[in-house]
C-alpha positions as CSV (number, residue, x, y, z in Angstrom):
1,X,0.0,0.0,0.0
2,X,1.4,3.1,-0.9
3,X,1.2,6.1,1.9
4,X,2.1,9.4,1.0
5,X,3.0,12.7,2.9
6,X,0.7,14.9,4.1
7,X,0.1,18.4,3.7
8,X,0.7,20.3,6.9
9,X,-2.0,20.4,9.3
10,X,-3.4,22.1,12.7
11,X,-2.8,19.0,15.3
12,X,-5.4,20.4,17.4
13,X,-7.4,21.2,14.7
14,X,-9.6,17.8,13.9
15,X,-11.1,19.5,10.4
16,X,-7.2,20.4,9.1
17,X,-6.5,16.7,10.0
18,X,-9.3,15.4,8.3
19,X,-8.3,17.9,5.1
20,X,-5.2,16.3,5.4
21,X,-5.9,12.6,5.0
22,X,-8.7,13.4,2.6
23,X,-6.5,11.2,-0.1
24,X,-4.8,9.1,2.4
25,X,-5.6,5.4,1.7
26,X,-7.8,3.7,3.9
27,X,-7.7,0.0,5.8
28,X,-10.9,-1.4,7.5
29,X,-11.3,-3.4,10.2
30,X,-12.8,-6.8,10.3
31,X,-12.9,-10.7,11.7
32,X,-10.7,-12.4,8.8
33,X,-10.6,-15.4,11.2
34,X,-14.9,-15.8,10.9
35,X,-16.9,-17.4,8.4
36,X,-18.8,-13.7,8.9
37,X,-18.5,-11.1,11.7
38,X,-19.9,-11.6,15.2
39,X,-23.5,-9.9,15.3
40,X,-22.1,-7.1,18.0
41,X,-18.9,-6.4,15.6
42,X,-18.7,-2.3,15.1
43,X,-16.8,-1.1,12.0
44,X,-13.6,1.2,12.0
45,X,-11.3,2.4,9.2
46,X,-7.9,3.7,9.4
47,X,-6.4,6.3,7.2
48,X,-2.4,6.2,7.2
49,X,0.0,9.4,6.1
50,X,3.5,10.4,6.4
51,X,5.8,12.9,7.1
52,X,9.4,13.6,6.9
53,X,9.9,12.1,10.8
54,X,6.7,10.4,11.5
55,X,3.8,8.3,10.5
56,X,0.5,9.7,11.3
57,X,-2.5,7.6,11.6
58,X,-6.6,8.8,11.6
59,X,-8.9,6.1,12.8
60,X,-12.8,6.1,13.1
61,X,-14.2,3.4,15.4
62,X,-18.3,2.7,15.4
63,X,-18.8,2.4,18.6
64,X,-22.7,1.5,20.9
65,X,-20.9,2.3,24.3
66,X,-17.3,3.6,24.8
67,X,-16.0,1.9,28.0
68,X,-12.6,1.1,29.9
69,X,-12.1,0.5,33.4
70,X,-8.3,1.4,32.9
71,X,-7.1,4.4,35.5
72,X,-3.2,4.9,34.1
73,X,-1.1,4.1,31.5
74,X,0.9,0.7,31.1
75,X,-2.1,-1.3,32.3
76,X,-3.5,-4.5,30.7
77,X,-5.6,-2.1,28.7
78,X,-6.7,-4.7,26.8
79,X,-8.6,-6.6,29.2
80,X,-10.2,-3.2,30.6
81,X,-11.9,-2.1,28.1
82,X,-12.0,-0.5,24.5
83,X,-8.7,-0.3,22.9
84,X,-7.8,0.9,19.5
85,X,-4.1,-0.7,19.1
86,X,-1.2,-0.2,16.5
87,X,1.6,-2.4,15.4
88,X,4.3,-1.2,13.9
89,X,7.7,-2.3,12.4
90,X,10.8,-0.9,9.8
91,X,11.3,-4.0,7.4
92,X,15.0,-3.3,7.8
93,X,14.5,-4.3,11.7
94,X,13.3,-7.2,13.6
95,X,11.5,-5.5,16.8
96,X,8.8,-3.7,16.8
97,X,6.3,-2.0,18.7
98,X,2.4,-2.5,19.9
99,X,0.8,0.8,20.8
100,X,-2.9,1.2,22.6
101,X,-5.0,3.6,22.8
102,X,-8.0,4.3,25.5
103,X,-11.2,6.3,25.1
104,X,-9.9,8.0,28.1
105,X,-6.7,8.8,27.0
106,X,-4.4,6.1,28.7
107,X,-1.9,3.7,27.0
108,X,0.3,1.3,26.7
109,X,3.4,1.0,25.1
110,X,5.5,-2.2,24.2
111,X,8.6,-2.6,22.5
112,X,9.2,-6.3,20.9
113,X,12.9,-7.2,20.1
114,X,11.1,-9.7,17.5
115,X,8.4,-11.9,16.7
116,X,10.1,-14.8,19.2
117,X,9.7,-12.6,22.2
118,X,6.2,-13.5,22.1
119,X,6.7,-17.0,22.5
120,X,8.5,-16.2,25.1
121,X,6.0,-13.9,26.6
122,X,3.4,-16.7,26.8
123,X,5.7,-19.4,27.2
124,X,6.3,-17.8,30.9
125,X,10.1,-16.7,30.1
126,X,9.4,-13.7,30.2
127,X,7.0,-11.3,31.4
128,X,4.9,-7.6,30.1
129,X,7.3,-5.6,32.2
130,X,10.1,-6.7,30.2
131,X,8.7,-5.0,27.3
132,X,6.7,-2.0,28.4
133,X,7.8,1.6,27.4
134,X,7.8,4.1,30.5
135,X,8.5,7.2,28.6
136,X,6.0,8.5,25.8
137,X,7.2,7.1,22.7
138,X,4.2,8.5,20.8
139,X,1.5,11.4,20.7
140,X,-2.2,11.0,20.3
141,X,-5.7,13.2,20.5
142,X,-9.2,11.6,21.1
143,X,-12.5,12.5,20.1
144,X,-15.8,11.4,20.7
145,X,-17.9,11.5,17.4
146,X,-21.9,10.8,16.8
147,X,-21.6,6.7,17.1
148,X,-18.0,6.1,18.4
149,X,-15.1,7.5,18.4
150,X,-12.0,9.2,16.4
151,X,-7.7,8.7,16.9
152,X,-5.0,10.4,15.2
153,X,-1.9,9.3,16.5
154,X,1.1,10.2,15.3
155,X,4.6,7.6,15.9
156,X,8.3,9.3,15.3
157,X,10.2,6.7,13.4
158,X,12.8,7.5,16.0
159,X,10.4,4.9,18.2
160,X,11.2,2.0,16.0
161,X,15.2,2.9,16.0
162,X,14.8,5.4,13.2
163,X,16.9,8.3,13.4
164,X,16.7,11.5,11.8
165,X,14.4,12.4,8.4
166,X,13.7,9.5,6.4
167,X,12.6,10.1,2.9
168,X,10.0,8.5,0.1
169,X,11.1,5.1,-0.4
170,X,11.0,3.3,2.9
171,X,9.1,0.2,3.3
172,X,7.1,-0.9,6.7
173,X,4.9,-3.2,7.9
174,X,1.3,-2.3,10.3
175,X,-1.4,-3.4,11.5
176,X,-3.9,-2.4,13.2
177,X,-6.5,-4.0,16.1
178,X,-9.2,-3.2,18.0
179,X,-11.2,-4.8,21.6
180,X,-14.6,-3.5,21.9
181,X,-16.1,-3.6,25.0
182,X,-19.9,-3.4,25.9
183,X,-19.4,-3.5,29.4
184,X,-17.5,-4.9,32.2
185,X,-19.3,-8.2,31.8
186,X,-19.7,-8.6,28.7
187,X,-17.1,-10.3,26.0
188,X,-15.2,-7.8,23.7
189,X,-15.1,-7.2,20.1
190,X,-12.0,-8.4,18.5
191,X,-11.3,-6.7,14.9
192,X,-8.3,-6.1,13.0
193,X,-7.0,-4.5,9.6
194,X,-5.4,-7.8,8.9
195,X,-6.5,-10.6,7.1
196,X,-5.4,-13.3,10.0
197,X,-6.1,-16.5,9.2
198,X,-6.5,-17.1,13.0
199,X,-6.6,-14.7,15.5
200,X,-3.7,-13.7,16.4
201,X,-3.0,-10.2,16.4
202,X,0.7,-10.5,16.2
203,X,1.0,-13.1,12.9
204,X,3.5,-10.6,10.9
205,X,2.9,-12.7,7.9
206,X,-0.8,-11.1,7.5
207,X,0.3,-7.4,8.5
208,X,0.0,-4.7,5.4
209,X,2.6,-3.2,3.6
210,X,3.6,0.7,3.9
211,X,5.3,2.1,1.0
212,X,6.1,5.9,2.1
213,X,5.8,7.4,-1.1
């Protein structure tokens, strides 16, 4: 998928952002792993831009009931409540990062040294801590919108061991995931951007293509 730099825009300003991405291409979320969605799954898109030290990312998530019980960053957001989460990786680098987002404005940050960290992660060698990100690595803005709610985040390639200005030409690979919660009680929504053949957020092989163009 080709992604190509954005025009300047207002941060704060959510209409110069969505002028902005107005030609960006777009990914939708879905249940790959299904036969056909669950009957509560909620749609999303995300629209994906560049610029010279950053990719920028706009996502709109349908949404009945935003909810997370999560009161800090670095918690399990994931098994709190809604979560819009990014994966991200340089195709010149094995590790690579997992990025959520709350309604409330919390997150979490991970940093994977590659793809056999998680094996090791559920394996019991290793633990969370070993891969969480104290520091922000990334900026973000919420919004509530009529039926859900909006993201634009924005990741310095400096995060994935990128230094300086990178120009057109440079070749990643994202995905992105979402849990959508009801309630406390109730199940969560699982969608991603991916075509996984299972699910399996973290199955590389099934992530998209960037081409910053």
């Amino acid at each position: 998928m080709n992604i190509p730099l954005l025009a300047p825009f207002e941060e704060s300003d959510w209409e110069s952002v969505a002028t902005a991405f107005e030609h960006a291409p777009s990914l939708a979320l879905g249940q790959a792993w299904r036969e056909k969605p669950e009957e509560n799954f909620r749609p999303g898109t995300v629209r994906i831009g560049w610029q010279p030290d950053a990719l920028v990312i706009l996502a709109h998530l349908q949404d009945d009931a935003l909810f997370t019980a999560a009161t800090g960053d670095n918690q399990l957001l994931w098994s709190l409540g809604d979560v819009f989460e990014i994966f991200l990786r340089d195709l010149e680098r094995e590790e690579y990062l997992e990025l959520h987002i709350t309604p409330k404005g919390h997150r979490l940050q991970l940093r994977f040294p590659g793809s056999q960290a998680i094996q090791d992660l559920r394996s019991g060698q290793n633990t969370l801590k070993d891969y969480m990100i104290d520091a922000p690595i990334f900026d973000f803005s919420i919004r509530t919108v009529s039926g859900g709610w909006a993201i634009r985040a924005r990741v310095p390639l400096a995060s994935l061991g990128i230094p300086g200005e990178r120009k057109s030409g440079m070749a990643l690979l994202a995905s992105f995931g979402r849990y959508d919660y009801a309630d406390e009680k109730s199940p969560p929504v699982l969608s991603s951007t991916s075509a996984h053949e299972e699910l399996n957020y973290h199955r590389q092989q099934e992530w998209t293509r960037l081409d910053l163009v």
